[in-house]
N, C-alpha and C positions, 0 to 999 in steps of 0.2 A: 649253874643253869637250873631252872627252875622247871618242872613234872606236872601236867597238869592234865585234867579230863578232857576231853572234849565239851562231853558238857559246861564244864565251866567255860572252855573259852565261849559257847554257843550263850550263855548265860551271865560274861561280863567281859564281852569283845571289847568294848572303853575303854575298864579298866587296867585289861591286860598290854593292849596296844600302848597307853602311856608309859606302863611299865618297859616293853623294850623301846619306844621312843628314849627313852631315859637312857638308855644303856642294857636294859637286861635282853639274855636267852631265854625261851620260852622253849620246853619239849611239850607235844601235844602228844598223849597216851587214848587209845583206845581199848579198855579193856586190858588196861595193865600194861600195855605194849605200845612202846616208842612210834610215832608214824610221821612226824611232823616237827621239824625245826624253825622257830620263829625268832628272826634277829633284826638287831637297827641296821638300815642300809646305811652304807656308807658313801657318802657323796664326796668331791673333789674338793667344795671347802672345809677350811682350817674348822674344826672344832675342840671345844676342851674334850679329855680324858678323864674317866675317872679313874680314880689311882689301881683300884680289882683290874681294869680294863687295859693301863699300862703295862702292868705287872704279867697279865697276860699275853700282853704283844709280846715283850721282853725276854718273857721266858721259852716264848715258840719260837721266837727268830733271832738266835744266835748266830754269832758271826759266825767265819767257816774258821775250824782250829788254827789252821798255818798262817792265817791273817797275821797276827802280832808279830810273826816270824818274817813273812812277808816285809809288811813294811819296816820293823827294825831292818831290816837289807837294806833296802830301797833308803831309806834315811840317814844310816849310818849313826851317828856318837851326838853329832852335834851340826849346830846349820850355820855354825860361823862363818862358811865357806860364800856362805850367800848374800852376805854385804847388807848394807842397809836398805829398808824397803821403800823407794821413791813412790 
């Protein structure tokens, strides 16, 4: 995430806004101090990823630990039991 004056956004609002269209965070500082978080909205269609912004998703939203445990139960060894798939 990228720190910036106010001033500068008041002096290259353009080119900041392509910058999170693309993908980036924007912190807006006043006097040194954080006051404003500028990000891409996210809408319902499919869009590409860029790999920084995967890797963030990824690493925030882990599954829940007992998951693997979980479904190893629920699956058991093997699914030969389930015949072929019409």
């Amino acid at each position: 995430m990228t720190a910036i004056a106010a001033r500068e956004l008041r002096n290259h609002t353009a080119e900041i806004l392509r910058r999170v269209a693309d993908g980036d965070h924007v912190t807006i500082t006043q006097h040194g101090t954080p006051v404003a978080e500028i990000g891409p909205v996210r809408n319902a269609r499919a869009r590409s990823l860029r790999r920084a912004e995967l890797v963030q998703i990824l690493s925030s939203a882990q599954a829940d630990a007992g998951l693997r445990q979980d479904l190893d139960e629920l699956a058991g060894d093997s699914t030969d039991d389930l015949g072929p798939i019409r």
